[in-house]
C-alpha positions in Angstrom: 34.1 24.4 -21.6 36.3 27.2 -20.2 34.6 30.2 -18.2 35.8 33.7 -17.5 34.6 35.9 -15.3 34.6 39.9 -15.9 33.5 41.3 -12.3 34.6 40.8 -8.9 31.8 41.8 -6.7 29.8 40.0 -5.0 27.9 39.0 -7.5 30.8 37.6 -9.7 32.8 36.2 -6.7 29.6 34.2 -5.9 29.6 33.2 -9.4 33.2 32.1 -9.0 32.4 30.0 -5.9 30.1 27.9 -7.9 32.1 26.8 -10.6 34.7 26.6 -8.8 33.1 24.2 -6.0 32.4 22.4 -9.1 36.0 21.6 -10.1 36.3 24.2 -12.9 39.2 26.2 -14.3 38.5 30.0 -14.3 40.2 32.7 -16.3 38.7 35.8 -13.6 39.3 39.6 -14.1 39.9 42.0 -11.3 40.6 45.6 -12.4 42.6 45.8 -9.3 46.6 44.2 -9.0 46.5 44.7 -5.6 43.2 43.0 -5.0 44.5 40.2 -7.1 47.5 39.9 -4.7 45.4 39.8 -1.5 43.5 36.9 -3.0 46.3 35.2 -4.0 47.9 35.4 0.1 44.0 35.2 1.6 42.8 32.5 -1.0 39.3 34.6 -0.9 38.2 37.9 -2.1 39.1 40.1 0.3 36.4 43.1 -0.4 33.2 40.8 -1.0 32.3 37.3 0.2 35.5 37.0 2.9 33.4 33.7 4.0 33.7 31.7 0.6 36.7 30.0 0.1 38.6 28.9 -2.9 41.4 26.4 -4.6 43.4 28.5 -5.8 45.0 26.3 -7.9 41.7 26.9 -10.2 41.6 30.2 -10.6 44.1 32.4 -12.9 43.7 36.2 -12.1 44.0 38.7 -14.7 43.7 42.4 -14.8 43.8 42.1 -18.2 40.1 41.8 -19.5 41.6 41.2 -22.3 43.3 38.0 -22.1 40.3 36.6 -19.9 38.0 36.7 -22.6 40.5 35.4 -25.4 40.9 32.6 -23.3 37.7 31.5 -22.2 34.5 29.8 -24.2 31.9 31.2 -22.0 32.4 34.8 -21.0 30.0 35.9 -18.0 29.6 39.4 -17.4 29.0 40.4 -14.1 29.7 43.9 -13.6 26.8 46.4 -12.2 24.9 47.8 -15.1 25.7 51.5 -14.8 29.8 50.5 -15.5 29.5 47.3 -17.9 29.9 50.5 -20.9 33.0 51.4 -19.3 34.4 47.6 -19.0 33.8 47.1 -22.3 34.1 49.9 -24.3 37.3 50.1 -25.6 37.8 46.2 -26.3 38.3 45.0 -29.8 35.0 45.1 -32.1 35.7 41.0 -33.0 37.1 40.0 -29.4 33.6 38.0 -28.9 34.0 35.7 -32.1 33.1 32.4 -31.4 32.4 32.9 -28.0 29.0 32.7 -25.6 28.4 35.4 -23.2 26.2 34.7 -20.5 24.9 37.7 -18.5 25.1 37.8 -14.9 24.2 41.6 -15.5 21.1 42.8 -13.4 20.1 45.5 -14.7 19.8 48.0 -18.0 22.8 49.9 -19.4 21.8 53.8 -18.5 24.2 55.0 -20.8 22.3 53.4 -23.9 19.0 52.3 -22.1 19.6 49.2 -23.7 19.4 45.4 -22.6 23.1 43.8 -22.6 22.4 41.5 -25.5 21.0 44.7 -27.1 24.0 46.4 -27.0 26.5 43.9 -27.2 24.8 43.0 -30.6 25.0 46.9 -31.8 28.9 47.3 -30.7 29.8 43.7 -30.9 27.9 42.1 -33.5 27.1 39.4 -30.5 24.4 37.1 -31.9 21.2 36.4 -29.8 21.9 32.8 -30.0 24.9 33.4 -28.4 24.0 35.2 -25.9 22.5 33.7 -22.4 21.2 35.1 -19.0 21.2 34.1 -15.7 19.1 35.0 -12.7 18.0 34.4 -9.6 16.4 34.7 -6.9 20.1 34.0 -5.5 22.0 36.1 -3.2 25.4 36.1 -3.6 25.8 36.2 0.6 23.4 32.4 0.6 25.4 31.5 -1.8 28.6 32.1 -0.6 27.3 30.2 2.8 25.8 27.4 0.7 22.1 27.7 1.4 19.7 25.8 -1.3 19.4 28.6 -3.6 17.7 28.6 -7.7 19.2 29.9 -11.0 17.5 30.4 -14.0 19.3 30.5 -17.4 17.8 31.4 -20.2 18.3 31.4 -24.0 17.1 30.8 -27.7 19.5 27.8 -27.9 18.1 25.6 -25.6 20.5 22.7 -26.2 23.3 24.9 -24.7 21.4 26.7 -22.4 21.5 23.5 -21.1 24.8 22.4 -21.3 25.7 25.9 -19.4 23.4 25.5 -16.5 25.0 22.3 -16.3 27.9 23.4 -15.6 26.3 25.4 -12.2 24.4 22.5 -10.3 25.9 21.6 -7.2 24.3 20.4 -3.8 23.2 23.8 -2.9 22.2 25.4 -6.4 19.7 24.0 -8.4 19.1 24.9 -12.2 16.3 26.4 -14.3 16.2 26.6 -17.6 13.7 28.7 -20.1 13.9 30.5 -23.8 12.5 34.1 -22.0 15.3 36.4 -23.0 13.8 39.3 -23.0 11.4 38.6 -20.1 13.5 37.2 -17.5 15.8 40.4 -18.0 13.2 43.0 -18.2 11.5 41.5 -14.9 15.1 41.7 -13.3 15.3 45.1 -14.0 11.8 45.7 -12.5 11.8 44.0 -9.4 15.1 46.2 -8.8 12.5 49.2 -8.9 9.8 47.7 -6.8 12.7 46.9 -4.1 13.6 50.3 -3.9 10.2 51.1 -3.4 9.6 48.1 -0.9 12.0 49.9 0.7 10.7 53.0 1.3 7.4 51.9 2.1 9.6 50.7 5.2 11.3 53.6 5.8 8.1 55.6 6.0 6.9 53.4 8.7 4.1 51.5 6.4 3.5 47.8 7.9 3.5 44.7 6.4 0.0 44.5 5.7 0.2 47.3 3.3 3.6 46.0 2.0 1.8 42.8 1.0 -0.6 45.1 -1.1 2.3 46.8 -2.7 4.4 43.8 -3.4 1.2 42.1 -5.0 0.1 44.8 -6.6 4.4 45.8 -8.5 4.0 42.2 -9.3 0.7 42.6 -11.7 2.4 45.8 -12.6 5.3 43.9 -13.5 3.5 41.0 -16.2 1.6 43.8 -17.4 4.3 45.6 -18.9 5.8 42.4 -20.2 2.7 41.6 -22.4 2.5 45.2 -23.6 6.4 45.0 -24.5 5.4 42.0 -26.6 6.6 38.8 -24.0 4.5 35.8 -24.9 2.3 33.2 -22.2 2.6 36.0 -19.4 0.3 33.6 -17.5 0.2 32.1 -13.7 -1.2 28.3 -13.2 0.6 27.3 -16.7 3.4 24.9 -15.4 2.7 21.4 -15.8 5.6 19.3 -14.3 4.2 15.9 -15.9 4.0 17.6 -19.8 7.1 19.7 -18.8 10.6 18.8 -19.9 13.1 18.9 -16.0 13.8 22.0 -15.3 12.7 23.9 -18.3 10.0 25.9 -17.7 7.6 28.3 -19.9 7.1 31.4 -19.1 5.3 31.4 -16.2 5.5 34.4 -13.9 4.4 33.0 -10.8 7.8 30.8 -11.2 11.2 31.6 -9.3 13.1 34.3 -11.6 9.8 36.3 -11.9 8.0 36.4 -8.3 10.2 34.7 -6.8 13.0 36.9 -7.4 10.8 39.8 -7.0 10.0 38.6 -3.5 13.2 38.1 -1.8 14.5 41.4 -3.5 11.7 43.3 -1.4 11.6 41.4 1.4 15.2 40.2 1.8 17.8 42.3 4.6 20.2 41.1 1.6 19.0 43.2 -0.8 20.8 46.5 -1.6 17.7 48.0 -3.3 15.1 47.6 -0.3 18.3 49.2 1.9 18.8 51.9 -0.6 14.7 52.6 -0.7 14.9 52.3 2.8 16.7 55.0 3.6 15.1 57.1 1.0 12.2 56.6 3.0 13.7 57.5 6.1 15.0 60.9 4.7 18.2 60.2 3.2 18.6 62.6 -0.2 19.5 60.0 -3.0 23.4 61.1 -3.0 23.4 60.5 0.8 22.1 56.9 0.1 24.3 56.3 -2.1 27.5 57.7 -0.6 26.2 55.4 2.8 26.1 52.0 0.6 29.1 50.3 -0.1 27.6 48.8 -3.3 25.7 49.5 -6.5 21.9 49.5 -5.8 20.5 49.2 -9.5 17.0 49.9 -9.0 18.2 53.8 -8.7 19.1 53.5 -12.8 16.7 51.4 -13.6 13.9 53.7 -12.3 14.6 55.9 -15.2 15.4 54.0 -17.6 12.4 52.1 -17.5 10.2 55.3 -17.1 11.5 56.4 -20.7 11.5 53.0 -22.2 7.7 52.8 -20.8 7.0 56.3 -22.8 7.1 53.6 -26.0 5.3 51.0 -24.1 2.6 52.6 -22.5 2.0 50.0 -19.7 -0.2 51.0 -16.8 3.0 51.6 -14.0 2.2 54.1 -11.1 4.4 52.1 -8.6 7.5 52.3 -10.4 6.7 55.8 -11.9 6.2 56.5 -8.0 9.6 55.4 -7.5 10.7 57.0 -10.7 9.7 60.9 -9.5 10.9 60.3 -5.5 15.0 59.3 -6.9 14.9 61.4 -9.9 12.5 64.4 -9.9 12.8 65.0 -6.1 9.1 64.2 -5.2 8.9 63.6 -1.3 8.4 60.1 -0.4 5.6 60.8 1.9 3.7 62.9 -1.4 3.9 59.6 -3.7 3.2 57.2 -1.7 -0.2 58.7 -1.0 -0.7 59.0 -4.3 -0.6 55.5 -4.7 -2.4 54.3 -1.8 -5.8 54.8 -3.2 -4.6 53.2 -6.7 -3.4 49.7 -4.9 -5.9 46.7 -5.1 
């Protein structure tokens, strides 16, 4: 099984480092030729990840998108949400024939408000069955210094869900392994939001004790929209690990890719969306926070594309319609978060 990578963040190059630790040949595209040459000369990425390391005798560079994905079995798209369109817009409508794309994407395509496999199957013709997803909680800074971190892949064809996550377990990654397609994506989109508004809650000056409430609280938000957008067994307490295959889980959502994920990304100094929302909360105007971050915070998309995909749902969300009117309809941080206060449980 052959992999290519399309993204070189820090996402992707953390990608990279895993299948490459594990001995794997990788077909990797850089939109950049001189980026490509300073890896070659540095042997490591030298705008994201400078720690991790890599033989280069595994990796063949491309700037040619192109040619990565013709060669390759499994292409994994890792390219922030709001320029995947862009990337792969004016490729050929067949070039994904016979080949499985597993989605390293974490976020929803503004341009279309659509999930990847969504769009990918309207402009591609890309089968669900042959399309995958993988998520964490895993940032790409622990993994790049090789600190025990979780994936969860997830897809309709189990057997080869499988065989990909395989392909990922190493000493320091560990491998889940569920049929949620939908779920796991639409919870990674969420916990983006409830990040930023994690965020700033901490650039307002609000304590911990009331970010515990608000973390608790996006998190019931969170499963409540999933079972109004029709995701089955959106239960806690429903894992049993003597009934349950290894690492295949059901669709728990006290389990690592739901809370788990949704935890660090609030919590975490890592996490781009808490340091977005946190200077939200500490008066930055939304271009300001943006121009100040050196990369793509995705909750900022994601808060409106999930306020107008909610307009179908009609799920119960105040926190992430909170976070919705502060980066988008220029509510004052201070005005919605006391709206809110009196709502949290």
């Amino acid at each position: 099984m052959t992999f290519g990578i399309i993204g070189s963040g820090s996402w992707g190059t953390a990608i990279a480092k895993i299948l490459s630790d594990n001995g794997h040949q990788l077909h990797w595209w850089n939109r950049s030729e001189n980026a490509i040459e300073q890896f070659k000369k540095r042997s490591h990425n030298p705008q994201y990840l400078p720690s991790a390391r890599f033989d280069m005798s595994l990796l063949n560079l491309s700037s040619n998108v192109n040619d990565v994905i013709l060669q390759s079995d499994v292409i994994i798209i890792a390219v922030p949400s709001a320029f995947v369109v862009d990337v792969l817009s004016r490729l050929p409508k067949d070039i994904f024939q016979n080949k499985k794309i597993l989605s390293a994407v974490k976020g929803i395509l503004p341009e279309e408000n659509l999930l990847l496999n969504d769009y990918l199957n309207q402009h591609f013709d890309v089968a669900l069955s042959d399309y995958f997803a993988v998520l964490g909680p895993c940032h790409a800074e622990e993994v790049a210094a090789e600190k025990l971190s979780y994936l969860t892949f997830s897809g309709i064809d189990e057997s080869m869900t499988n065989i990909i996550a395989n392909n990922f377990k190493s000493s320091y990654l560990r491998t889940i392994v569920n049929k949620d397609i939908y779920g796991v994506q639409y919870a990674a989109i969420l916990k983006n939001i409830y990040a930023v508004g994690s965020g700033i809650a901490h650039g307002l000056d609000y304590g911990d004790n009331f970010l515990s409430v608000l973390i608790a609280n996006s998190a019931d938000e969170m499963a409540g929209f999933l079972r109004k957008a029709g995701i089955i067994n959106a239960e806690v307490g429903y894992i049993d690990h003597k009934k349950n295959t290894p690492n295949v889980t059901h669709n728990n959502y006290a389990a690592s890719v739901y809370m788990g994920d949704l935890l660090v990304t609030c919590y975490s100094l890592h996490s781009r969306n808490r340091s977005f929302g946190n200077m939200i909360g500490k008066g930055y105007a939304v271009k300001a926070a943006q121009l100040e971050m050196s990369m793509v915070a995705e909750g900022y998309n994601a808060a409106r594309c999930m306020y107008i995909i909610n307009q179908s749902v009609n799920a119960d969300m105040p926190i992430a319609e909170a976070v919705y009117k502060i980066l988008w309809q220029n509510q004052s941080a201070e005005t919605a978060f006391r709206e809110i206060e009196d709502l949290l449980i």
